[in-house]
C-alpha positions in Angstrom: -15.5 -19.0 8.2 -16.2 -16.4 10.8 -18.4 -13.4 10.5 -14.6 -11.2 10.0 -13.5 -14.1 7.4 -16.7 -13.3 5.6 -16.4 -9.4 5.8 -12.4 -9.5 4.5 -14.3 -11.9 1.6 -16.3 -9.7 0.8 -14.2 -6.0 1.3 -16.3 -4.2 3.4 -16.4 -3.8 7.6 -17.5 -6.4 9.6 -21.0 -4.6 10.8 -22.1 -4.5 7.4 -22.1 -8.4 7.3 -24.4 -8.4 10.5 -26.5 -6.1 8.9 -26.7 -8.5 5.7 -27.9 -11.1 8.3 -30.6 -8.6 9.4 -32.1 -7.6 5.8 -32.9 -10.6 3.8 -34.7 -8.3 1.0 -32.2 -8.4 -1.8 -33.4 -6.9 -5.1 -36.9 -7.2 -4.6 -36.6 -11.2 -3.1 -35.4 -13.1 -0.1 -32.4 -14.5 0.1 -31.9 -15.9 3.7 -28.1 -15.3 5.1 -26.9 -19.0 5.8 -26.7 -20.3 8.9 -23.7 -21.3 11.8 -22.6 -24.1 11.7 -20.9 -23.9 15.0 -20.0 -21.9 17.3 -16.5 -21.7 19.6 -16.3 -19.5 22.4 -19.2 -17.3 20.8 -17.9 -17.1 17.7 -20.1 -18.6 15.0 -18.2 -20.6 12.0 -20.1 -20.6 8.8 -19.9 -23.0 6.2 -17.3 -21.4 3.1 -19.9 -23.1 -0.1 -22.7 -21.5 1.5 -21.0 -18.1 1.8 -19.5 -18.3 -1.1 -23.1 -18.9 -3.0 -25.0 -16.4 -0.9 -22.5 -13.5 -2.0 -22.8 -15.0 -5.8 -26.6 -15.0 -6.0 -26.6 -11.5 -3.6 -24.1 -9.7 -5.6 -23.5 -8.1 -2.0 -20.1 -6.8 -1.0 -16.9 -5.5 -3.6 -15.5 -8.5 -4.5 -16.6 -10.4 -8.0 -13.6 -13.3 -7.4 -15.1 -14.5 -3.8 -15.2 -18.4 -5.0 -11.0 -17.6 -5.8 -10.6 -15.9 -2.7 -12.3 -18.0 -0.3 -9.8 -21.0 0.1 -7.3 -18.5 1.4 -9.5 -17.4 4.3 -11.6 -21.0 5.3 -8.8 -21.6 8.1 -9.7 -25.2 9.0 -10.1 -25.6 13.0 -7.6 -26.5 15.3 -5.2 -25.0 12.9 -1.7 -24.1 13.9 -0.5 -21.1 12.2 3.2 -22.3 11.9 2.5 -25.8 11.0 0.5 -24.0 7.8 3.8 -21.7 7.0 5.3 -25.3 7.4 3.3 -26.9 4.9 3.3 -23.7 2.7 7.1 -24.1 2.7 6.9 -27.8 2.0 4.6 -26.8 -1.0 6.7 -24.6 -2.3 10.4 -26.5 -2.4 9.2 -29.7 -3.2 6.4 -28.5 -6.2 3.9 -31.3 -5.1 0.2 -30.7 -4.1 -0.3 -32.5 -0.3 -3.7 -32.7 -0.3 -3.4 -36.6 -1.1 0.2 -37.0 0.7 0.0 -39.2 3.9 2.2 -38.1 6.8 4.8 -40.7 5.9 5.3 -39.2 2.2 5.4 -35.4 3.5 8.0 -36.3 5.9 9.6 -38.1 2.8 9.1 -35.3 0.6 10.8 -32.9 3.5 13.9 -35.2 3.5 14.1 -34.4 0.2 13.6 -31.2 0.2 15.8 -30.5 3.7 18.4 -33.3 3.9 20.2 -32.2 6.4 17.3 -30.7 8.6 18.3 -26.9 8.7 15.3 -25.6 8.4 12.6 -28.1 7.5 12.8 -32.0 8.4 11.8 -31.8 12.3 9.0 -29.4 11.9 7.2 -31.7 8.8 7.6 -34.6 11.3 6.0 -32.7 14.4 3.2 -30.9 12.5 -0.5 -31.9 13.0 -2.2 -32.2 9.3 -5.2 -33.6 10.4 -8.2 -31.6 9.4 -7.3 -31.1 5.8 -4.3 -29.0 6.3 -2.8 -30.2 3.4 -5.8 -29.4 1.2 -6.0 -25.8 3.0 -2.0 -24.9 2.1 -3.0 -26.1 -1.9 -6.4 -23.9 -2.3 -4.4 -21.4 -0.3 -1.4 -21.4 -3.0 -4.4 -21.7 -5.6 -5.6 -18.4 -4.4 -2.8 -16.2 -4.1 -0.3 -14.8 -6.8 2.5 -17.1 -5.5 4.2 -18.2 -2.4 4.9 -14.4 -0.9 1.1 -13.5 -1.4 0.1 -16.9 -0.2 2.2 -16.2 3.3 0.6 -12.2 3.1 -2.5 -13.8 3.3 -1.8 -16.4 6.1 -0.2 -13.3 7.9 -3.3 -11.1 7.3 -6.1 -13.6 8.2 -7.5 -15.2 11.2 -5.0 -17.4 12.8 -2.6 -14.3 13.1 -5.7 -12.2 14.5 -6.1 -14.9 17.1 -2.5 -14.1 18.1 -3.4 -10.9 18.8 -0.4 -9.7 17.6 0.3 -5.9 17.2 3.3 -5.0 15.4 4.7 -2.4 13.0 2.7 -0.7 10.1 3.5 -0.7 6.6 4.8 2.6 6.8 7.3 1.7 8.9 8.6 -0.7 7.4 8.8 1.1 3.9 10.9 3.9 6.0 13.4 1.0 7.7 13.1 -0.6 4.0 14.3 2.8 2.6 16.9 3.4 5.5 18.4 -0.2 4.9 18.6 0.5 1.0 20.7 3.7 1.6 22.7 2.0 3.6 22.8 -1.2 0.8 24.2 1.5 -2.2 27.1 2.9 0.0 28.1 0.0 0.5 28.3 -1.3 -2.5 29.5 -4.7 -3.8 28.0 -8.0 -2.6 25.7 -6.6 0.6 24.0 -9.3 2.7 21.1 -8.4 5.2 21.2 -9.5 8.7 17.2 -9.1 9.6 15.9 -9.4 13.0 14.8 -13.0 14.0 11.8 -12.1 16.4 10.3 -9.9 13.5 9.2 -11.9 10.8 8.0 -9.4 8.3 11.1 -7.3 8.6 13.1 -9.7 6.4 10.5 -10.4 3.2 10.5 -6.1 3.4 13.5 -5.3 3.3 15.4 -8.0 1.7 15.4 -7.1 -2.4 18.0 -6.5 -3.9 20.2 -7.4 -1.1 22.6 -10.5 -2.9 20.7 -12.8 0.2 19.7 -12.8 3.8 22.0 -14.1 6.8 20.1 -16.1 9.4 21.7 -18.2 12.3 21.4 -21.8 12.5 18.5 -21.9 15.2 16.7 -19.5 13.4 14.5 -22.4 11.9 10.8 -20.3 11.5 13.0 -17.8 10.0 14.8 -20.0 7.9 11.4 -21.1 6.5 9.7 -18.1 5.5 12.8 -17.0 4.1 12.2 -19.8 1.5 8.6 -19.2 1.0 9.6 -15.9 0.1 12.2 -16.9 -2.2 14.8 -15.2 -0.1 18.6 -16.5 -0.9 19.9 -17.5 2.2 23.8 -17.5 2.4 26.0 -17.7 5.3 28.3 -15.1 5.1 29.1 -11.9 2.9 31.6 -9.4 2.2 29.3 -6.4 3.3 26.0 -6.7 5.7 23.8 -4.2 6.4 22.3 -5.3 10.1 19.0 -4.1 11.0 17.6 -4.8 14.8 14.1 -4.3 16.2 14.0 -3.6 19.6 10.0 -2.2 19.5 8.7 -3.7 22.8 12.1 -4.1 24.9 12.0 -1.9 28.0 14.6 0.8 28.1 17.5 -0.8 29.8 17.0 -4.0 27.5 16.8 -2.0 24.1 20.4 0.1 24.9 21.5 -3.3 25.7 20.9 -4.6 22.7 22.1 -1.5 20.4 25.4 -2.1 22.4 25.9 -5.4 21.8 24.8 -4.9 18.2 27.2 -2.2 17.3 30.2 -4.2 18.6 29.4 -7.3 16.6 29.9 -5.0 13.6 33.1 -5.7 11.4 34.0 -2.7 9.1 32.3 -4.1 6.3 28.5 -3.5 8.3 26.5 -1.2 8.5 23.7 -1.2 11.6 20.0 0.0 11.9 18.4 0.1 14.7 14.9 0.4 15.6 13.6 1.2 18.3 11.6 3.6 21.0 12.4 6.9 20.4 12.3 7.3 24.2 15.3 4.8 24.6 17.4 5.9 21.3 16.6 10.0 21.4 14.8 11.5 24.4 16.1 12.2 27.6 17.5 9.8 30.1 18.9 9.9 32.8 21.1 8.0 35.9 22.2 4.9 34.6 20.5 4.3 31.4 22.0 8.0 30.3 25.3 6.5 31.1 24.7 3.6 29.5 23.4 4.9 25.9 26.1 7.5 26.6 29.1 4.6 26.4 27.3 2.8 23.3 27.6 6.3 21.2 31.2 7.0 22.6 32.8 4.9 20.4 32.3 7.1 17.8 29.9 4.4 15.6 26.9 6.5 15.3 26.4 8.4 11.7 23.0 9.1 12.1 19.6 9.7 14.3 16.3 9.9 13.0 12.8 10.2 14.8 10.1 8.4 12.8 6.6 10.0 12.6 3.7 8.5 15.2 1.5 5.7 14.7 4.4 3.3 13.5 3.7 0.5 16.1 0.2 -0.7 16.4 0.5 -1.4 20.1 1.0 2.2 21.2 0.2 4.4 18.4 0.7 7.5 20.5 4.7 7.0 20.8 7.7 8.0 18.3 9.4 5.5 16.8 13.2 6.2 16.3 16.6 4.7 14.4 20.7 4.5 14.8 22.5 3.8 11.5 25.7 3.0 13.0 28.8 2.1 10.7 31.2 -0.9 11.8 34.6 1.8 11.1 34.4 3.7 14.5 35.6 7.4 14.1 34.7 10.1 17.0 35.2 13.0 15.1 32.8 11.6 12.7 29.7 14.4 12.4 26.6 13.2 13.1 23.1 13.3 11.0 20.1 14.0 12.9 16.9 14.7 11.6 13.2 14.7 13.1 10.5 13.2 10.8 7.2 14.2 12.6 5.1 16.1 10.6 7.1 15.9 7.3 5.8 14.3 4.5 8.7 11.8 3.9 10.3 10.9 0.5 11.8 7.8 0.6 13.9 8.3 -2.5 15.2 11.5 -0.1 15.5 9.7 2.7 18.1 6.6 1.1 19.9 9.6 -0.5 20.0 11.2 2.9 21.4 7.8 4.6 23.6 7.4 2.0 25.7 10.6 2.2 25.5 10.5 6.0 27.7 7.4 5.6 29.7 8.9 3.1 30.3 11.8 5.5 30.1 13.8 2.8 29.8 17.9 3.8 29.2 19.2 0.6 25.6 18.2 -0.1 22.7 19.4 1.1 20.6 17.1 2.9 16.4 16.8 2.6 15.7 16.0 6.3 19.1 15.9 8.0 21.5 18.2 9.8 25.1 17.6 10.9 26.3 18.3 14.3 29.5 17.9 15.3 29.2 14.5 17.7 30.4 16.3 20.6 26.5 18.1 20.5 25.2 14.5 20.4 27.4 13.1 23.6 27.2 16.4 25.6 23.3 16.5 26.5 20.7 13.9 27.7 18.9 13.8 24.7 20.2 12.5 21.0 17.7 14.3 19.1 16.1 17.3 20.3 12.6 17.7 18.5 11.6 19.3 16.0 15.5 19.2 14.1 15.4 19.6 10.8 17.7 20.5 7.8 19.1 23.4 7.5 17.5 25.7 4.6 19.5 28.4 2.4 18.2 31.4 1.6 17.9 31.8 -2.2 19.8 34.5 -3.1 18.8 33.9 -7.2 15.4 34.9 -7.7 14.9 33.5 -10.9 13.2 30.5 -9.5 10.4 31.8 -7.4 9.9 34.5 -10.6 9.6 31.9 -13.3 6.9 30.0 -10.9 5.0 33.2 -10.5 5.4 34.0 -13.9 4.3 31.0 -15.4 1.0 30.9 -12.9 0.5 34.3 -14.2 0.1 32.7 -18.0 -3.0 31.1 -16.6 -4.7 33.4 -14.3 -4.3 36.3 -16.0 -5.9 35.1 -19.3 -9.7 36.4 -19.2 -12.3 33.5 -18.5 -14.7 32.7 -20.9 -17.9 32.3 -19.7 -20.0 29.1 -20.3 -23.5 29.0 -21.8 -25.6 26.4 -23.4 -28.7 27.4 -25.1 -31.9 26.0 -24.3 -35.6 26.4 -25.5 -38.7 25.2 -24.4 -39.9 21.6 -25.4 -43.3 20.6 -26.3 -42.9 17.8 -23.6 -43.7 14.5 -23.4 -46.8 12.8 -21.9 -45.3 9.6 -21.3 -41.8 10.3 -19.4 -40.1 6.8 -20.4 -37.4 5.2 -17.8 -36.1 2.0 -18.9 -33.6 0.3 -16.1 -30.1 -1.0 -17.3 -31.3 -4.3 -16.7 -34.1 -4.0 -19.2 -31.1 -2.8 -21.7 -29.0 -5.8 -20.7 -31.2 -8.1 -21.6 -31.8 -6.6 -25.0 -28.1 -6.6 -25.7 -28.2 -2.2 -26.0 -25.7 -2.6 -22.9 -22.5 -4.9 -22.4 -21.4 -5.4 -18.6 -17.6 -6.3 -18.3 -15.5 -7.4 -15.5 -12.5 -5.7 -14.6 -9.1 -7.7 -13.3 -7.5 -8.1 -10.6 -4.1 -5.7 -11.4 -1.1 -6.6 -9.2 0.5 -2.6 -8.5 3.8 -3.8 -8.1 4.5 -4.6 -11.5 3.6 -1.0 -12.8 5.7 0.8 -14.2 5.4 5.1 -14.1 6.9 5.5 -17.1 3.9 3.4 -19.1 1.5 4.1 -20.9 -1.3 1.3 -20.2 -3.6 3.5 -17.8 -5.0 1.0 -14.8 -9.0 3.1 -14.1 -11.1 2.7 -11.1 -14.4 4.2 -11.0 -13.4 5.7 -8.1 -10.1 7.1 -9.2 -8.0 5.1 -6.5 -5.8 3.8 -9.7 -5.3 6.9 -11.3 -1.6 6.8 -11.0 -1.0 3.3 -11.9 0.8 2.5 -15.3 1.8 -0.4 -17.0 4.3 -0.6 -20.0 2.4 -1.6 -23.0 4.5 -4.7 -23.2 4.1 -5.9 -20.1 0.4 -5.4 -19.5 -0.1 -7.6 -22.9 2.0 -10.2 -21.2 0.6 -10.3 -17.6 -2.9 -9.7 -18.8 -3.5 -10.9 -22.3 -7.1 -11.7 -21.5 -7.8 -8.7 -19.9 -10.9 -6.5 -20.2 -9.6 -3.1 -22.3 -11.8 -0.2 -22.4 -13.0 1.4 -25.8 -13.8 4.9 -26.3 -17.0 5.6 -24.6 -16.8 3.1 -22.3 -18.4 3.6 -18.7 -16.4 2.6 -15.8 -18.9 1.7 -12.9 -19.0 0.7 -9.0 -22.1 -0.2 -7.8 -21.1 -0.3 -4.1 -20.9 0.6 -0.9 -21.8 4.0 -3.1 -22.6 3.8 -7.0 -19.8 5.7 -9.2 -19.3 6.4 -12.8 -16.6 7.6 -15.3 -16.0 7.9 -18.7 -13.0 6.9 -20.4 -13.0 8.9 -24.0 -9.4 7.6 -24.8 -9.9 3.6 -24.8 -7.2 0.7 -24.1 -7.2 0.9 -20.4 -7.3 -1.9 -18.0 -10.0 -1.8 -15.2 -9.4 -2.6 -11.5 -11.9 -4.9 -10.0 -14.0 -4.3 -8.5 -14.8 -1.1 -10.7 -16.4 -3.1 -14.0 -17.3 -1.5 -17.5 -21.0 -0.5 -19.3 -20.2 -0.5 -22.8 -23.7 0.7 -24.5 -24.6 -0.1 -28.2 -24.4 1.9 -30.8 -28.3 2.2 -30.8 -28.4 3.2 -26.9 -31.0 5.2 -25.8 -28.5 7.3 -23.8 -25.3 8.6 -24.0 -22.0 7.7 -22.0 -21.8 10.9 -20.5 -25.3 11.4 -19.9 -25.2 7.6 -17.9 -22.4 8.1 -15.9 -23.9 11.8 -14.4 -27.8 9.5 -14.1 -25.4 6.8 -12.1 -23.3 9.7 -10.0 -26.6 12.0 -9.0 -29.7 9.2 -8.7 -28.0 6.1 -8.3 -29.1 4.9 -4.2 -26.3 3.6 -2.3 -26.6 -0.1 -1.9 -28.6 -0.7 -5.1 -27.3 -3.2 -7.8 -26.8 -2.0 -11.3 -29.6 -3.7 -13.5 -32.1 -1.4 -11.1 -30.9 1.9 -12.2 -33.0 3.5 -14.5 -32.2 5.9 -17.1 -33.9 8.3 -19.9 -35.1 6.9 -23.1 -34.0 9.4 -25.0 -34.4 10.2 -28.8 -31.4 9.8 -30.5 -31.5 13.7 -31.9 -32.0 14.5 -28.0 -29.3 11.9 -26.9 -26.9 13.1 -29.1 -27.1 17.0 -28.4 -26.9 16.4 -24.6 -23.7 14.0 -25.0 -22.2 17.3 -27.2 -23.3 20.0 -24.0 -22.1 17.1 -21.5 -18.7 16.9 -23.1 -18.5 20.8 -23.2 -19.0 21.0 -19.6 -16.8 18.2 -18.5 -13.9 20.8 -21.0 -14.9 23.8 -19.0 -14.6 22.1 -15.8 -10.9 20.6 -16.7 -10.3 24.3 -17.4 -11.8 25.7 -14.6 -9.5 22.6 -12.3 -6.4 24.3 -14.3 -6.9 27.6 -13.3 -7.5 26.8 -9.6 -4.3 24.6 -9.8 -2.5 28.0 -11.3 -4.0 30.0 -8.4 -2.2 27.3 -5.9 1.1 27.9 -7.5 1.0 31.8 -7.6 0.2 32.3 -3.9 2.4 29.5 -3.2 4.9 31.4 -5.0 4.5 34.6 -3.8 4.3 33.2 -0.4 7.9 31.7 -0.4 9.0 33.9 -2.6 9.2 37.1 -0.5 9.7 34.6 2.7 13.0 33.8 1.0 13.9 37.3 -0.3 14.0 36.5 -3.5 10.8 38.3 -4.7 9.0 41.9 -4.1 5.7 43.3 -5.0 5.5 46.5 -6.5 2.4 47.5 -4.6 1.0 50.3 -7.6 1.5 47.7 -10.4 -0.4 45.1 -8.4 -3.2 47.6 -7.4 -3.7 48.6 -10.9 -3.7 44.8 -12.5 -6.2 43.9 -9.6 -8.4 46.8 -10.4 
C-alpha cells in the first residue's frame, strides 16, 4: 500500500498520514508507524497487515471497517488495471473464486462463460495473473457491495491514479444522466442507449432504466464492464437515445463528430452530445462556423444548453455544453436554449425541460429554457449567447406572494418570550470530581456502539427510518421501515437518549430524543446507564465545547454529578435546546418575509402601505 492507499483507508488527506509517521505518541504510549517495505520510483509500499493493525491498535483515522476495506486498495505490483476489470468480469459471470484457479482453468472457465469470444475469451488468455491477481479480484469483490462497487473502487484507486486520467465529475454526469432520461420518457417504448466507447463511466451512469445498452462488436473493454455492471447488452432497439462525448477533441474534430453522429440517427433516436462549449455554442468563425453551421441546417437540433464550470477535471476553468438532436429533421422546428452557469440546477426540471423541448410543445413553461425560432440559432456565430435564460411572467395574481408574507407574519409577529433559568449560589465542592468516559466504560455506566455502513442509494424520502451522523451529513437520508429491517437487520438502532459521537478529525455530539435511528459510520453511539453520572445532554455539550481535536473518546472527561444535580441540568439543557429550535424558526420566518416582500413588489404583485408598516414597526 502506498502512503495515498493508506490515507483513502483511513478517510482523511494524505498529509495527515505523514504526520502520523511523525508523532508516534498515541494515547499516552508509542506506537511506531510501520515501516516500507519497498520503494518504486520514490514511492514507498507498505505492508497492508501491518497498516491494517497499526490503524486498529491506533484508533487513528474515520474508518472503524479498515481490515474490510483494505483488500480493495492493496493493488498487488505490476498490476494491469484492465486485466483486473478482466478478472472482475470473469468473477462475476462464472460465480467462482480464482484465487486457486490455474491459468488453464480461468481460460476454461472464460470459454464457458464467453463461448464465442465477444467480449471475454482472448483477454482471459492474454492476461498476466501472476502476483496474486486472482486473490486481489476475490478480496476485492469481498470488500465491496457487489460487482458495480467493486469496479467504483478499482476506478477510484491507484492503478487509475497512475493513469493520470482526468475526466468528467460526478456532476456532470448526473446532468448528461438527467438530459439522457428526458430524452428516454419522450420516447417512450423500448429505449436502448448507445453510450460513448472512449468514456467508460458514461455507460454504468446513465444506463438504468434504459431496456439495455448497444455496443459494437470491437468494443470488447466496453463490452466487459458492461457485464460487471450488470448492464443488458442487446443489439438493436426500437428507440435509442445516443449520447457522444467529444470532451478533449479539438474544435474541427468535435463538429466532426456531432455531424457524423446526427446523420447516423434514424427517426426512432434521439442524440446528446457533449462537448466544449467553445465548439457547440461560442463564436466561431471561417471554416469551423461553416462547418457547425451545415450540421444545424438540417433542422435536427431541439436544444442547447451550457453546463456550469468545473465539469471536466482537466480544465476546470472551461464550459461544458450539449446538443439534443432528434433523428426527424424539421427546420421550422423552435429551438430550446438555456445557460446553466450560476443556476442551481434541478434535475427533475431539467428532464422535464428536455422532454417538452422534444415534444415541441409551446404551451409550457419551461425552468431553464427559452425557445427561439431556429432561424436566431443559424443567423449568428454563436449558438448560445450567455447568460440565456427562461423567460419569466410577471404575476399578475397576488395571492401568492401575500399568503407567503402572510404566513411569515404568523411567526414574526408573535411576541418572543424571553428565556431565563434560575440559579442560586452553591455551597461548592472541595473536591471537583472528573471521571473520563473510559473510566465509565469499564464500569459498564457507558455502552459504546458501532454505527453501519448505510448504502444512500437505497433510501427512500418518503421513509421514516432516520439515517444520523454526528455531524449532521445524513440528515436527509430515509429508509422505509421495511426496507431498513431487511437490509440491516443487525444494525445498531438508537434509543431515546442515545448520544451520537465522532471522535475525529474534530470531536462531535448529538442527541437523539426520538430513538429507532440507524447510525452512519463512522459517527458511533454512547448509550449511558441508567445510573450515569451525567446526563445525555449535558455529555454531548462537555464533548462539543472541551473535547481536543485529535483526542480519542475514553480520554474525555466529564462531571460527576449528583443525580439531583444531573437531573435538573438535563431539564434546563432540554429547555434551551426548545428555545433554540424556536429561536431557528423565527429566523427561518424572517428569511421568507423579506424574501417575500422582496419578489413580491419586484413582480408587482405586492405594495406596502408605508403608515401601517411604520406604526407595526414602532
Amino acid at each position: 500500500m502506498t502512503l495515498q492507499d493508506i490515507a483513502d483507508l483511513a478517510r482523511v488527506q494524505r498529509h495527515v498520514v505523514s504526520m502520523w509517521r511523525q508523532r508516534p505518541r498515541v494515547r499516552g504510549r508509542t506506537v511506531l508507524f510501520p515501516s516500507a517495505v519497498s520503494s518504486d520510483d520514490g514511492v514507498e509500499r507498505f505492508d497492508r497487515e501491518e497498516i491494517v493493525a497499526y490503524l486498529e491498535e491506533t484508533g487513528r483515522g474515520n474508518n472503524d471497517e479498515v481490515r474490510q476495506d483494505a483488500p480493495a486498495l492493496a493493488v498487488p505490483e505490476g498490476a494491469d488495471v484492465e486485466d483486473v476489470v478482466t478478472l472482475l468480469c470473469l468473477h462475476t459471470l462464472g460465480g467462482a473464486e480464482l484465487e486457486d484457479l490455474t491459468p488453464a482453468e480461468l481460460i476454461e472457465l472464460a470459454a464457458q462463460v464467453d463461448p464465442e469470444d465477444r467480449f471475454l475469451l482472448r483477454e482471459v488468455r492474454a492476461a498476466d495473473v501472476e502476483h496474486g491477481l486472482g486473490r486481489y479480484v476475490d478480496e476485492l469483490m469481498a470488500a465491496s457491495y457487489g460487482p458495480p462497487d467493486a469496479l467504483a473502487r478499482l476506478d477510484a484507486g491507484r492503478l487509475r491514479r497512475q493513469e493520470r486520467e482526468r475526466g468528467l465529475t460526478d456532476t456532470a454526469y448526473n446532468l448528461v444522466g438527467a438530459i439522457a432520461t428526458g430524452a428516454r420518457l419522450q420516447l417512450a417504448g423500448a429505449v436502448a442507449l448507445v453510450p460513448p466507447v472512449a468514456d467508460r463511466r458514461l455507460a454504468g451512469a446513465l444506463a438504468e432504466a434504459f431496456v439495455g445498452v448497444c455496443l459494437p462488436d470491437g468494443a470488447r473493454a466496453a463490452r466487459r464492464r458492461a457485464m460487471v455492471e450488470g448492464l443488458e447488452l442487446v443489439d438493436d432497439a426500437e428507440n435509442r437515445v445516443h449520447v457522444s462525448s467529444l470532451v478533449g477533441l479539438s474544435e474541427q474534430d468535435a463538429l466532426e463528430a456531432a455531424d457524423d453522429l446526427v446523420v447516423s440517427l434514424e427517426p426512432g433516436d434521439v442524440g446528446v452530445v457533449l462537448g466544449s462549449a467553445a465548439a457547440l455554442c461560442d463564436p466561431l468563425h471561417g471554416k469551423a462556423a461553416r462547418n457547425r453551421t451545415q450540421t444545424l441546417a438540417a433542422g435536427n437540433l431541439v436544444m442547447a444548453l451550457r453546463l456550469p464550470r468545473g465539469l471536466w477535471k482537466a480544465a476546470h476553468r472551461q464550459n461544458l455544453a450539449v446538443w439534443v438532436v432528434s433523428g426527424v429533421p424539421d427546420v421550422t422546428r423552435s429551438v430550446c436554449l438555456a445557460d446553466l452557469e450560476g443556476a442551481t440546477v434541478d434535475l427533475g426540471d431539467l428532464t422535464s425541460d428536455v422532454m417538452a423541448a422534444l415534444a415541441g410543445t409551446a404551451h409550457r413553461a419551461y425552468r431553464y429554457a427559452r425557445r427561439v425560432e431556429p432561424a436566431t440559432v443559424l443567423a449568428g456565430v454563436e449558438v448560445l449567447p450567455r447568460g440565456v435564460r427562461a423567460t419569466r411572467i410577471a404575476v399578475a395574481e397576488p395571492a401568492a406572494h401575500l399568503d407567503r408574507i402572510h404566513a411569515a407574519t404568523l411567526t414574526t409577529s408573535v411576541p418572543f418570550p424571553g428565556f431565563d433559568i434560575a440559579v442560586a449560589p452553591a455551597p461548592g465542592r472541595i473536591v471537583l470530581r472528573q471521571r473520563s468516559l473510559g473510566e465509565l466504560h469499564v464500569v459498564k455506566q457507558v455502552k459504546v456502539l458501532r454505527g453501519n455502513r448505510i448504502d444512500a442509494r437505497r433510501g427512500d424520502p418518503e421513509g421514516t427510518v432516520r439515517v444520523l451522523a454526528a455531524d449532521g451529513s445524513t440528515d436527509e437520508l430515509r429508509f422505509d421501515p421495511f426496507d431498513a429491517a431487511a437490509i440491516y437487520r443487525r444494525a445498531t438502532r438508537t434509543e431515546p437518549g442515545d448520544v451520537i459521537f465522532l471522535d475525529g478529525p474534530m470531536p462531535r455530539a448529538r442527541v437523539d430524543v426520538v430513538g429507532g435511528s440507524l447510525v452512519a459510520t463512522p459517527s458511533r453511539v454512547l448509550r449511558l446507564a441508567p445510573g450515569a453520572p451525567i446526563g445525555p445532554r449535558a455529555l454531548a455539550a462537555v464533548i462539543n465545547e472541551t473535547a481536543v481535536a485529535g483526542s480519542e473518546w475514553p480520554t474525555w472527561s466529564v462531571p460527576d454529578l449528583p443525580p439531583v444535580e444531573r437531573d435538573l441540568l438535563e431539564s434546563a439543557l432540554g429547555a434551551a435546546a426548545d428555545h433554540q429550535a424556536d429561536l431557528n424558526r423565527r429566523l427561518g420566518a424572517v428569511h421568507d418575509l423579506v424574501t417575500g416582500l422582496v419578489h413580491g413588489v419586484a413582480a408587482g404583485a405586492v405594495t406596502l402601505d408605508p403608515v401601517l408598516t411604520e406604526s407595526k414597526a414602532g
